[in-house]
NUVO-649502 format. One line per field, with one value per residue (C-alpha): z, x, y; residue number from 1. Coordinates in Angstrom, 3 decimals, decimal comma, always signed. Example, Ala and Ser with C-alpha at 12.3 -4.5 7.8 and 13.67 -1.06 7.14 Angstrom:
BEGIN
w	[+7,800	+7,140]
u	[+12,300	+13,670]
v	[-4,500	-1,060]
k	[1	2]
END
This chain:
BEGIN
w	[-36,774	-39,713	-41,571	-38,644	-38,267	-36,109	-32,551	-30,215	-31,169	-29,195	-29,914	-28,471	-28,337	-27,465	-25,257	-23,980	-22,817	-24,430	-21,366	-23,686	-26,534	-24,897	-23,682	-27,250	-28,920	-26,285	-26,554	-29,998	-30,424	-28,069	-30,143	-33,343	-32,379	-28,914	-29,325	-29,342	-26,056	-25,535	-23,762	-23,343	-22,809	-20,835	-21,962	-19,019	-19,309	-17,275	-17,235	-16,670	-19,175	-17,518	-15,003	-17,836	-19,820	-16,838	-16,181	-19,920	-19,258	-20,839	-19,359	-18,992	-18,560	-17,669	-18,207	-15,237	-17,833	-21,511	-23,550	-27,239	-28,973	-30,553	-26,995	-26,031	-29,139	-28,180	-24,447	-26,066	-28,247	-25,105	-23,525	-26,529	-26,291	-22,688	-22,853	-26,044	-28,837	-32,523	-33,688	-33,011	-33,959	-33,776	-33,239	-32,039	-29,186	-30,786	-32,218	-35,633	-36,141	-37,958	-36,074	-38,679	-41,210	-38,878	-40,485	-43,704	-42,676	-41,303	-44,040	-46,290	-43,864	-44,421	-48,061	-48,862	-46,007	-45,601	-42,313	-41,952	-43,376	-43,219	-43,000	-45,500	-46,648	-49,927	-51,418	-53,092	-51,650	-51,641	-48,195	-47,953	-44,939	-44,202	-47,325	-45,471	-44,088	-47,412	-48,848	-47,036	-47,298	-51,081	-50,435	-48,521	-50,843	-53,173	-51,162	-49,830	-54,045	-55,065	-52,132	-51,970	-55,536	-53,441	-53,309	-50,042	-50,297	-46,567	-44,957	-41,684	-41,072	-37,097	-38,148	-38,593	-38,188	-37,445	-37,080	-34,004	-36,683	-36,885	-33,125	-31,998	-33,886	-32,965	-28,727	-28,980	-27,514	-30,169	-33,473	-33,143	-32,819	-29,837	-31,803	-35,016	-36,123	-39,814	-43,228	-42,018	-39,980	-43,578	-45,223	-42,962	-42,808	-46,461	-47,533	-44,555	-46,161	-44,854	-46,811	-46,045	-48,174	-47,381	-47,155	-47,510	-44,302	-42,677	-41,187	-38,829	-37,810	-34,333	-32,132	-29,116	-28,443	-30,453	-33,273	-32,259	-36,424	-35,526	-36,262	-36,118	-35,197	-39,051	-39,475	-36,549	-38,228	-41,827	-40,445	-38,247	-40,909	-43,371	-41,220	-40,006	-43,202	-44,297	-41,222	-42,227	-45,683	-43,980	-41,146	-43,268	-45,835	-42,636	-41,280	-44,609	-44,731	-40,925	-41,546	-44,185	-42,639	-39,850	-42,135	-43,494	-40,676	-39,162	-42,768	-42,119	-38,915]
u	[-78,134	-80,318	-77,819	-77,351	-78,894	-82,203	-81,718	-79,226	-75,603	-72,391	-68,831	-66,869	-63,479	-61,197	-57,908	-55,095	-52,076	-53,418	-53,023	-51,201	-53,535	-57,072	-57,896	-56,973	-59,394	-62,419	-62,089	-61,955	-64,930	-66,600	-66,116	-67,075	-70,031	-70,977	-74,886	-73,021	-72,433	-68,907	-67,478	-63,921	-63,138	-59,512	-58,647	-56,252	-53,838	-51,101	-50,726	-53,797	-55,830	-58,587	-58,568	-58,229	-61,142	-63,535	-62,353	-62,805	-66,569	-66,798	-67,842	-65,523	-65,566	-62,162	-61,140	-58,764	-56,534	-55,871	-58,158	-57,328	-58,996	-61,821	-62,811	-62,973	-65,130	-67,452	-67,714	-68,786	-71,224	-72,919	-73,344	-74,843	-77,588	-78,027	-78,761	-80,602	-78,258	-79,267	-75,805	-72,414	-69,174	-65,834	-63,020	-59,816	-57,900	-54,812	-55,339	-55,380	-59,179	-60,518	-64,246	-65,054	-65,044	-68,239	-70,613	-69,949	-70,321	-73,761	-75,007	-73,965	-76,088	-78,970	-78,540	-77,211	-79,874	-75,988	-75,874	-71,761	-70,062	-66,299	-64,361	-61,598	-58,113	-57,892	-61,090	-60,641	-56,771	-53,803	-52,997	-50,332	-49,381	-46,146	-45,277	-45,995	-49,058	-50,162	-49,612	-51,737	-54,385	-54,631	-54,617	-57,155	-59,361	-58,978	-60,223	-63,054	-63,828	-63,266	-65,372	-68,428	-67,753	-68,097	-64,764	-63,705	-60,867	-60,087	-60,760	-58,540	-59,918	-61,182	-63,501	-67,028	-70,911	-72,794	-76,556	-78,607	-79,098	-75,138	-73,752	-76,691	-75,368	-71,507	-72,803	-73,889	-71,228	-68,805	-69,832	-67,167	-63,260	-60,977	-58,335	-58,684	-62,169	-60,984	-61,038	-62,886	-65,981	-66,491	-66,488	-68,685	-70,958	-71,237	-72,095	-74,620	-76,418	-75,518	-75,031	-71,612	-70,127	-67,583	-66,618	-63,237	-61,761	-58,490	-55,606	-53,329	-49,800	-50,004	-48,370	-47,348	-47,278	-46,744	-49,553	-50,937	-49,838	-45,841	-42,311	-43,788	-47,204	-47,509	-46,571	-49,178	-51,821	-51,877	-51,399	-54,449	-56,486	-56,182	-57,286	-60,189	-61,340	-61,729	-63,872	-65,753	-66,657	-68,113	-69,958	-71,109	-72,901	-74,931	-75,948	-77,896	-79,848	-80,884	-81,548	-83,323	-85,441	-86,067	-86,884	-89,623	-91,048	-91,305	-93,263	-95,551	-96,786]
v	[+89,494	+88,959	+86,693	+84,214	+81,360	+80,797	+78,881	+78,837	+78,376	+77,093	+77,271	+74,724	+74,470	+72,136	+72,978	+71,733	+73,698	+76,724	+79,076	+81,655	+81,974	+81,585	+84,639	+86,155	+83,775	+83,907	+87,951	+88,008	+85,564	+88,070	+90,907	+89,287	+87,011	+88,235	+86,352	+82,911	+80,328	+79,367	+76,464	+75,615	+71,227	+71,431	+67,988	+67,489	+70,601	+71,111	+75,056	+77,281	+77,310	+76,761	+79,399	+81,907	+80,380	+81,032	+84,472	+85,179	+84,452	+80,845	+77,727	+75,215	+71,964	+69,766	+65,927	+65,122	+64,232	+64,521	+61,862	+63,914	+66,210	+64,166	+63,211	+66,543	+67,590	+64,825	+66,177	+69,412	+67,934	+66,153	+69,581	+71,063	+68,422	+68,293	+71,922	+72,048	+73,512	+74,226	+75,014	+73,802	+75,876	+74,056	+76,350	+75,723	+77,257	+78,409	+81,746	+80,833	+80,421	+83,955	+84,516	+86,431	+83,253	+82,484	+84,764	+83,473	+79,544	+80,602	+82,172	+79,054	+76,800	+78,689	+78,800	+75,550	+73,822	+71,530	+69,934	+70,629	+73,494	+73,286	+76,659	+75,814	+76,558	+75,818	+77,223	+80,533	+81,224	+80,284	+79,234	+76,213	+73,956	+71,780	+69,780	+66,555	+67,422	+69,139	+65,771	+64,027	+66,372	+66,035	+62,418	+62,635	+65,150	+62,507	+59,707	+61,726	+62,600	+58,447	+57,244	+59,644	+61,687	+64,924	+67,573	+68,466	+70,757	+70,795	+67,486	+68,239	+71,921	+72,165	+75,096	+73,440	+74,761	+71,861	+71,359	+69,858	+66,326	+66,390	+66,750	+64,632	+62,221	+62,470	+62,795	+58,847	+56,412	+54,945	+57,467	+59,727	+59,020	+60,076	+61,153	+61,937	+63,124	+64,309	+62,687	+59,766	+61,853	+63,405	+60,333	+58,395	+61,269	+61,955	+57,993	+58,003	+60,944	+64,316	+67,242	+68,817	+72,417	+74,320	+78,530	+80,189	+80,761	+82,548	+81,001	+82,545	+80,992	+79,184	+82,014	+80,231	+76,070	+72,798	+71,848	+68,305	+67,854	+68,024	+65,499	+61,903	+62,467	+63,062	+59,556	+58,099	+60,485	+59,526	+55,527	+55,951	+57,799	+55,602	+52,530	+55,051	+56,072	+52,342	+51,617	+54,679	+53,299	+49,874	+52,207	+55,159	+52,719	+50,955	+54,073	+55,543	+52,371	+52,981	+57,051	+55,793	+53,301	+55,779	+58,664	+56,052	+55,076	+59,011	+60,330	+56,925	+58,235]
k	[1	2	3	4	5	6	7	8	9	10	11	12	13	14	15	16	17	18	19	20	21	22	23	24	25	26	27	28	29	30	31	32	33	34	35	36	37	38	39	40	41	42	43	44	45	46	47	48	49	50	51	52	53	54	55	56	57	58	59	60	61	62	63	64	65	66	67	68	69	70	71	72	73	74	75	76	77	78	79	80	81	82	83	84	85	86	87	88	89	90	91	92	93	94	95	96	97	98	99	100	101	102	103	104	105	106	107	108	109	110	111	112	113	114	115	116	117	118	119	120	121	122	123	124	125	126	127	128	129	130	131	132	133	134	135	136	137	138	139	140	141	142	143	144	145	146	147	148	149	150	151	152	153	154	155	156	157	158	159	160	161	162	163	164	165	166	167	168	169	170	171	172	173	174	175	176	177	178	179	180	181	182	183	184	185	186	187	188	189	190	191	192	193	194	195	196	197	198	199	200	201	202	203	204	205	206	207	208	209	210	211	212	213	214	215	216	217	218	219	220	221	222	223	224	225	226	227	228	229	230	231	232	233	234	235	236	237	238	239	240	241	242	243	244	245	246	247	248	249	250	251	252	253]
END
């Protein structure tokens, strides 16, 4: 593939109680990108997706029980530097990821030289969510544009490319949250100096299982994000300082 990205690339993807739509998304992912790594975290399902994952071909990895998605991101993240990664793809493991949208996000990494590029949403369509969580999504875009005066169209998208200097950095103990990892990972990441962009992507409606994003876990979400994203301001700040003291020190040498 001359338009993809030099290295080696994983795609990891979070699951839990996704035994009906995994095997759709691993094939598919297959078809489209068949030169990419894929592992599956089963963060502590109770049906089988991870017998299906394995027998798709990926490599999964299992929490004995669930500890939320960003936890399971993070497990991913670990792998990709135990095993020496270049790339990281987020992608969910609902079936409503387009693998297609992945050959586009590449090509904007190489041309952009952006350590994150979101697959988004809202950028060049006209896809909507739920009102309430469309709400908080502008809310969010505008916090993201007040804090760091970048646009992010799509702060809560799970389809990401992210470089080695970017998953490194979310693998270390305490960087990256258990829960959430949405608004606020952009917002501590852009004030501590990485370069984040973002591609049209495709979303498909969820055909089988609850969205983590349903009835009052709307309510817990935008409560916790909000108290996230204010930690993130405080962290994100610290964190350019050190880069930048590091950076330094490495062109000194």
């Amino acid at each position: 593939m001359s338009d993809w990205l030099p290295g080696k690339c994983l795609v990891i993807i979070p699951a839990y109680n996704e035994a009906e739509n995994i095997a759709g998304v691993l094939d598919e992912l297959r078809q489209v990108t068949p030169w990419v790594d894929v592992v599956v975290i089963d963060d502590g399902s109770r049906d089988k997706t991870a017998e299906i994952a394995a027998h798709h071909g990926a490599v999964v990895l299992r929490h004995p029980f669930n500890l939320r998605y960003g936890a399971a991101l993070q497990t991913g993240f670990k792998y990709a530097v135990r095993y020496g990664y270049d790339y990281v793809i987020q992608f969910d493991g609902d079936g409503q990821h387009d693998p297609a949208n992945i050959l586009d996000m590449a090509r904007a990494m190489k041309d952009t030289c952006a350590d994150i590029v979101i697959g988004s949403r809202f950028v060049d369509n006209k896809k909507h969510t739920n009102w309430m969580r469309g709400l908080g999504i502008k809310i969010f875009s505008l916090l993201i544009k007040l804090l760091t005066r970048q646009d992010v169209a799509d702060p809560t998208s799970g389809l990401q490319l992210l470089n080695r200097r970017v998953f490194s950095f979310y693998s270390r103990p305490n960087q990256f949250p258990v829960d959430f990892p949405d608004a606020n990972v952009l917002v501590l990441m852009i004030l501590a100096g990485f370069r984040v962009t973002e591609r049209p992507a495709s979303i498909r409606e969820r055909l089988h299982g609850e969205s983590m994003h349903t009835g009052l876990k709307v309510v817990k979400y935008l409560a916790t994000m909000m108290y996230s994203i204010f930690i993130a301001i405080i962290k994100g700040r610290a964190y350019r300082k050190v880069l930048a003291v590091n950076a330094e020190g490495s062109h000194s040498r």
